[in-house]
C-alpha positions as CSV (number, residue, x, y, z in Angstrom):
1,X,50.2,227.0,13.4
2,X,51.0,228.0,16.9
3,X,47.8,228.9,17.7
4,X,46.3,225.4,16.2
5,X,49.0,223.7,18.4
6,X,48.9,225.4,21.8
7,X,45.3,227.0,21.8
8,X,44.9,230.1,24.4
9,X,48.0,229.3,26.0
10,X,49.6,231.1,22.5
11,X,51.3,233.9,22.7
12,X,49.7,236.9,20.5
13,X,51.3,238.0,17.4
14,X,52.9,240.7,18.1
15,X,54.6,239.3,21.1
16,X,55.7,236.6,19.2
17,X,57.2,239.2,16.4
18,X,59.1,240.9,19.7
19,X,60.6,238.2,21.0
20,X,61.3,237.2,16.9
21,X,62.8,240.6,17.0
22,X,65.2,240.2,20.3
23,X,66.6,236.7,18.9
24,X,67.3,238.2,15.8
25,X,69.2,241.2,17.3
26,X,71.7,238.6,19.4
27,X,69.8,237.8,22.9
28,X,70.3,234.7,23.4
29,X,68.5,234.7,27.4
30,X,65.2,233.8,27.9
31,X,64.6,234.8,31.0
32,X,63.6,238.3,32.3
33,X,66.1,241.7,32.4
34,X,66.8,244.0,34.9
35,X,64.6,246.5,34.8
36,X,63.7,249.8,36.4
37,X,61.1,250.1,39.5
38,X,60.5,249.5,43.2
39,X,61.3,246.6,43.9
40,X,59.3,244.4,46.0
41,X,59.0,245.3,49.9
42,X,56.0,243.5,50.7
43,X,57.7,239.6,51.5
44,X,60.9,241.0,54.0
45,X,61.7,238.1,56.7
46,X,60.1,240.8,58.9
47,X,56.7,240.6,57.4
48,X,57.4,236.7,56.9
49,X,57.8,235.9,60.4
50,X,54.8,238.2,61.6
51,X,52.2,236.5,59.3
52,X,54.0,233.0,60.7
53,X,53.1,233.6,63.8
54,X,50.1,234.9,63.2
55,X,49.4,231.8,61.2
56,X,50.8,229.5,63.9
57,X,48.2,231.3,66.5
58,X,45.1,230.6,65.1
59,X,44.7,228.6,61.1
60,X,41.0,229.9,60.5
61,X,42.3,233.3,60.6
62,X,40.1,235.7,57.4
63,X,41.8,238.5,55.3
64,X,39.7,240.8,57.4
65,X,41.6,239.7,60.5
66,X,45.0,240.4,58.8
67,X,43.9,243.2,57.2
68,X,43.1,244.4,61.1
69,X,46.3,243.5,62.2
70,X,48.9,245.8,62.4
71,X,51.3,244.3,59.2
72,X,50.7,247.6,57.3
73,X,48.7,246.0,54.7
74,X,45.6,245.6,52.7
75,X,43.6,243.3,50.2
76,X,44.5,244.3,46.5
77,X,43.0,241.6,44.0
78,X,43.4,238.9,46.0
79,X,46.8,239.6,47.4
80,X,47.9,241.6,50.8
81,X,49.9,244.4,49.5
82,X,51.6,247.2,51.7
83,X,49.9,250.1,52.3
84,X,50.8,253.4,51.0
């Protein structure tokens, strides 16, 4: 019925039998836990600022030109990550 109601914007079974699962358990949060990792680096007020004014300097800048620049970064899928 879900699938008939919300199309491809459905979530799959089995996520839909996990989140079943957490409700049943007692969480009662939809959003997002704490997990594990590195946490994001890439968008410090630092790196903000630089790309401002880089921005502010000339708007037809291209990826290539940033990924030029000195920000310490390249293009991953669309996004400027940090290298490393």
């Amino acid at each position: 019925m879900l699938k008939k109601a919300f199309g491809v914007d459905c979530l799959s079974d089995r996520q839909i039998f996990r989140w079943h699962e957490a409700f049943a358990e007692g969480r009662e949060d939809v959003n997002d836990e704490n997990r594990a990792g590195r946490p994001s680096t890439s968008s410090s007020d630092d790196n903000v600022k630089r790309v401002r004014d880089l921005l502010n300097a000339g708007r037809r800048l291209s990826v290539r030109f940033f990924r030029n620049e000195s920000l310490g970064m390249r293009k991953v899928c669309a996004k400027l990550v940090p290298k490393g």
